[in-house]
C-alpha positions as CSV (number, residue, x, y, z in Angstrom):
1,X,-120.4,87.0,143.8
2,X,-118.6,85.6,146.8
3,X,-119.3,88.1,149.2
4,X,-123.0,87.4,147.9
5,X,-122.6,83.6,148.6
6,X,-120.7,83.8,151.8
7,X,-124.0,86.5,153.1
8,X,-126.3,83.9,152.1
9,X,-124.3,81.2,154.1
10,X,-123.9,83.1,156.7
11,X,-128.0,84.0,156.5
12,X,-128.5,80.0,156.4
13,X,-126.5,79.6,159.4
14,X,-128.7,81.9,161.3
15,X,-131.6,80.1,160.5
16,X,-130.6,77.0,161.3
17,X,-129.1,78.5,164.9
18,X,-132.6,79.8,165.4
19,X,-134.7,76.4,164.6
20,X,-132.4,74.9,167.2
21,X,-131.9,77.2,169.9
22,X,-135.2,79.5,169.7
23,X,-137.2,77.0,167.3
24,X,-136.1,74.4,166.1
25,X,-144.6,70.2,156.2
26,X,-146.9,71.7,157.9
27,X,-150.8,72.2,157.3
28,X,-153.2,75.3,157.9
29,X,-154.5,75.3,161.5
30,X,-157.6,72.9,161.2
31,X,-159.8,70.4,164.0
32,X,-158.5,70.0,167.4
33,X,-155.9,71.9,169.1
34,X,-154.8,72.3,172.7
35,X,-157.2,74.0,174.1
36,X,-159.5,71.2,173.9
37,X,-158.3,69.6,176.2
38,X,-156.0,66.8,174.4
39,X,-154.7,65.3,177.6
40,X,-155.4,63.8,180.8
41,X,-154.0,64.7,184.4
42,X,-152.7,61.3,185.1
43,X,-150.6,61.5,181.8
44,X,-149.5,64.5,183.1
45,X,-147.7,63.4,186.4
46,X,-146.4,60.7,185.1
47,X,-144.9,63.3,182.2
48,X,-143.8,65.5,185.0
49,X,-141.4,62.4,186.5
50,X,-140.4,61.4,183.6
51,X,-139.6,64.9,182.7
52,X,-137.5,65.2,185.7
53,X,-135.1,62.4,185.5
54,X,-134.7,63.2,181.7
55,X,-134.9,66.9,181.2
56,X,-134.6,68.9,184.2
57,X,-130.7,68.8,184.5
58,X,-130.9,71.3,181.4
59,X,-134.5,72.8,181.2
60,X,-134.2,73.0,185.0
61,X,-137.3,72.0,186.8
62,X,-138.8,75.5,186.1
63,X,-138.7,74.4,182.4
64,X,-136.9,77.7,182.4
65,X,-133.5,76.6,180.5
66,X,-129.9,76.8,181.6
67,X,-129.0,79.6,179.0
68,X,-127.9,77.2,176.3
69,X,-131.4,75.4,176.3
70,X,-134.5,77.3,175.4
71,X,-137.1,77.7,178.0
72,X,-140.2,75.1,177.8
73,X,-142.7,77.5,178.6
74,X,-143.9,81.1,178.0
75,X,-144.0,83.7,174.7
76,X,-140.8,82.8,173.2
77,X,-141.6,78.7,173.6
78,X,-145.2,79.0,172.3
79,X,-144.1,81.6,169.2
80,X,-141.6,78.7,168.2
81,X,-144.1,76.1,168.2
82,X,-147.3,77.4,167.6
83,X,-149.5,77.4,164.3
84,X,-147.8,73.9,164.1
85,X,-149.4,70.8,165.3
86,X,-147.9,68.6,167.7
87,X,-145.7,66.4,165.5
88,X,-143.5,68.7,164.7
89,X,-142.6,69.4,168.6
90,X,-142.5,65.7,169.2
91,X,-140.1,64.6,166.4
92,X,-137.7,67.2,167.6
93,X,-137.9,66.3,171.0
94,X,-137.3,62.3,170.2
95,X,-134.6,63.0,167.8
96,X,-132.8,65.5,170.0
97,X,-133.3,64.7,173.5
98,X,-132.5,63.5,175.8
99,X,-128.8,64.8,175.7
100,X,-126.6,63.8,178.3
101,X,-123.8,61.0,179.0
102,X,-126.5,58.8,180.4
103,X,-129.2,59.2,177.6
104,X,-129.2,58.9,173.7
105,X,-131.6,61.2,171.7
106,X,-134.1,58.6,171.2
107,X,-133.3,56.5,174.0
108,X,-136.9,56.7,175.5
109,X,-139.9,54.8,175.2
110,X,-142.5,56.9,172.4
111,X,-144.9,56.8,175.2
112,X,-142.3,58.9,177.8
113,X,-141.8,61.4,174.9
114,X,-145.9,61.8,174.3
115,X,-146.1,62.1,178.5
116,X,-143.3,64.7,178.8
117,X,-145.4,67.1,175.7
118,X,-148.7,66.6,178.3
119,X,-146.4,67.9,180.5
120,X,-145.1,70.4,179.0
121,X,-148.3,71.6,177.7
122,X,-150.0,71.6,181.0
123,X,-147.3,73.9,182.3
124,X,-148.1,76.3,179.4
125,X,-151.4,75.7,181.2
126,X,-153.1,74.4,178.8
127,X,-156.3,72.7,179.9
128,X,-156.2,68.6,180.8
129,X,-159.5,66.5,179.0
130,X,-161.1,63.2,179.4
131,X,-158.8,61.4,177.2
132,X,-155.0,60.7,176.8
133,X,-152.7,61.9,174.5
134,X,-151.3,59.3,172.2
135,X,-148.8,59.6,169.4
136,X,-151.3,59.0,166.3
137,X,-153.2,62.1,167.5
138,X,-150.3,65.0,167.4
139,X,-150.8,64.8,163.7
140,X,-154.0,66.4,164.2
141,X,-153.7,68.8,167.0
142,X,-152.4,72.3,166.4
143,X,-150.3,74.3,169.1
144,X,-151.8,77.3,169.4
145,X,-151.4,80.4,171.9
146,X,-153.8,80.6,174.7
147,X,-156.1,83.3,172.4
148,X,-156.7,80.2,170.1
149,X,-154.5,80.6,166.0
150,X,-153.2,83.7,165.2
151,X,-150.8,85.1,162.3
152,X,-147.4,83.5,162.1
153,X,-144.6,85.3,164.0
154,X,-142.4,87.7,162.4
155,X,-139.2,85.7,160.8
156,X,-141.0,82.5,161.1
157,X,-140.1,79.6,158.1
158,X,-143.6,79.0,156.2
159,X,-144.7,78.1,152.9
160,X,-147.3,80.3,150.4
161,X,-148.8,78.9,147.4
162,X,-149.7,81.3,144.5
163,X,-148.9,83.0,141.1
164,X,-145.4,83.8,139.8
165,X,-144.9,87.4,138.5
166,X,-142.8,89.9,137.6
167,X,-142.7,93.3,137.1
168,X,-139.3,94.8,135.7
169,X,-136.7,92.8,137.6
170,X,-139.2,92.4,140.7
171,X,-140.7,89.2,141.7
172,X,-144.0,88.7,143.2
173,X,-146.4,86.0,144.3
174,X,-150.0,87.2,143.5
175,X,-153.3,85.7,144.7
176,X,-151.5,84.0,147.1
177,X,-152.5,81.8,150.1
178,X,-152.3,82.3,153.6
179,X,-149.0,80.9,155.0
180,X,-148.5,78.1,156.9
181,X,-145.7,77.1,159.0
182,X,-142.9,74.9,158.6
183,X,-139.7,74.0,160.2
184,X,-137.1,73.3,156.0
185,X,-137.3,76.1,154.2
186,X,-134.7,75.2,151.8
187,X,-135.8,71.7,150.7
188,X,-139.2,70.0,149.4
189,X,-140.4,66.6,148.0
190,X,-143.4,65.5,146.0
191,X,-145.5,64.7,148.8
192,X,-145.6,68.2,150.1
193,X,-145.5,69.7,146.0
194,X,-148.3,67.4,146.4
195,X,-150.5,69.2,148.7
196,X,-149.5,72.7,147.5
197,X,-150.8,71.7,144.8
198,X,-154.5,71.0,146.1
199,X,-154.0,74.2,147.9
200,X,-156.6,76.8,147.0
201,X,-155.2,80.5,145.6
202,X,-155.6,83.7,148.0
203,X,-155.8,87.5,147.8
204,X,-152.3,88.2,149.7
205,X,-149.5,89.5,147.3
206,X,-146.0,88.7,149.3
207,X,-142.3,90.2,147.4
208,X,-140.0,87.6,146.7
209,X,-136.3,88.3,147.8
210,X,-132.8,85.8,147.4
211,X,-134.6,83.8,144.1
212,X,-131.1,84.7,142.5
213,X,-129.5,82.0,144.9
214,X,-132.2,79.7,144.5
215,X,-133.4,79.3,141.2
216,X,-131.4,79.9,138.0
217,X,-132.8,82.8,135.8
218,X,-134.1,80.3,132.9
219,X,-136.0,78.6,135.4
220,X,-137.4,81.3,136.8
221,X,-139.1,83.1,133.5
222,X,-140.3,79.7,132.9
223,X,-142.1,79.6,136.3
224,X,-143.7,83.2,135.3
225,X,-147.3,82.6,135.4
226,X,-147.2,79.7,136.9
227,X,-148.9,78.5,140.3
228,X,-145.9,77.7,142.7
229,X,-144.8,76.9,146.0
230,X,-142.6,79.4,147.9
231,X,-141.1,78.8,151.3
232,X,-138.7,80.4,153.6
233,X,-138.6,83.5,156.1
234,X,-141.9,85.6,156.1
235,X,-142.4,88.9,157.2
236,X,-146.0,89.4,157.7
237,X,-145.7,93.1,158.7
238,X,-144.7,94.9,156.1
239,X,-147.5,95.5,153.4
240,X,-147.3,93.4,151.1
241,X,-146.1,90.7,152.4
242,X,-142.4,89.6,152.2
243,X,-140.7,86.4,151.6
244,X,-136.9,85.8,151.8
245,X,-137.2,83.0,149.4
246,X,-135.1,79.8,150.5
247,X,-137.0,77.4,148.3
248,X,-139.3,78.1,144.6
249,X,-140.9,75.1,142.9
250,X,-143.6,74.9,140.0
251,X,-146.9,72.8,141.0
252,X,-147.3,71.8,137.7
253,X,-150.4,74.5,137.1
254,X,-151.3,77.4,135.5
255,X,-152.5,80.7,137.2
256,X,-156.1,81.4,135.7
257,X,-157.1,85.4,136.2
């Protein structure tokens, strides 16, 4: 039982490492997203200064990283980010950065950090519009890859909503929803139970692996036929889907067949 805990420490660790260095709720890809042109050229030069007295002593000016910080542009930036809408890159970068003996995370003005993401997303080359960028709108916008949304990457955190079964000592969601992305696995609050909740069921079947470290075994026959909220690390390519569980909670519903 140790050497099972200590795996799924060590498991946890990883995922943090990779939110951080590689990645860092969430809703289903809806209304605008960056390829609409969500930001104006203006608010992109003034991003680009700002990005370089700020950023460029780590990112470099290539956005390219220094091997300890992730690149700001290219496959591996936009499959950490996207299916996501802007928020979630903001908050990270205004709680995390700047980081240097100079600068504070958190030390700049909202409107630098909303200029340096126009910046940012401009040199993903994503197309400039008619109107500025401000911070009320990242709720709305989703980060998509230059081919507009597409299926979450392999390993990436998400959440599913659908019903709790079992066969033998297996554990299955059934008519389960899409996932969507989101950057805690392991925790959840009311609010997001919340929206699970309003969340319609699917056709996808995902296997559930780790509930033992999760959710005690009494728990768990009482969630059977239940409508519930799963998150943690899906794998999307092996049929069905899969779902290392890091988080299991009831939405207060029953599964109707």
């Amino acid at each position: 039982m140790q050497k099972a805990a200590s795996t799924q420490l060590c498991f946890l660790a990883f995922v943090s490492l990779l939110l951080v260095a590689n990645h860092p709720a969430t809703a289903e890809p809806s209304g605008l997203s960056v390829l609409d042109g969500v930001f104006t050229q203006a608010q992109v030069s003034r991003g680009k200064n700002t990005y370089k007295r700020y950023c460029s002593d780590c990112h470099l000016s290539n956005l390219q990283g220094d091997g300890l910080e992730p690149p700001l542009t290219g496959s591996l930036f936009l499959d950490a980010w996207r299916e996501d809408y802007l928020a979630s890159l903001f908050d990270f970068m205004q709680t995390r950065m700047p980081k240097s003996r100079e600068n504070e995370p958190g030390s700049l003005k909202e409107n630098q950090y909303v200029d340096i993401l126009a910046y940012i997303l401009s040199e993903n080359e994503f197309p400039p519009g008619a109107k500025e960028l401000a911070r009320a709108d990242l709720d709305n916008v989703m980060l998509t890859g230059h081919d507009g949304p597409a299926p979450l990457p392999t390993t990436a955190l998400g959440r599913v909503v659908g019903c709790f079964t079992a066969e033998g000592a297996a554990f299955s969601l059934t008519s389960a929803s899409a996932p969507s992305r989101v950057r805690e696995a392991d925790v959840t609050d009311e609010i997001e139970i919340a929206k699970s909740a309003l969340i319609p069921l699917g056709a996808q079947v995902y296997t559930l692996a780790n509930l033992e470290f999760v959710v005690k075994e009494n728990e768990l026959i009482a969630l059977l036929g239940q409508k519930v909220q799963a998150k943690g690390v899906i794998n999307l390519e092996s049929t069905p889907g899969h779902i290392h569980v890091l988080s299991l909670v009831g939405t207060g519903q029953n599964c109707e067949h």
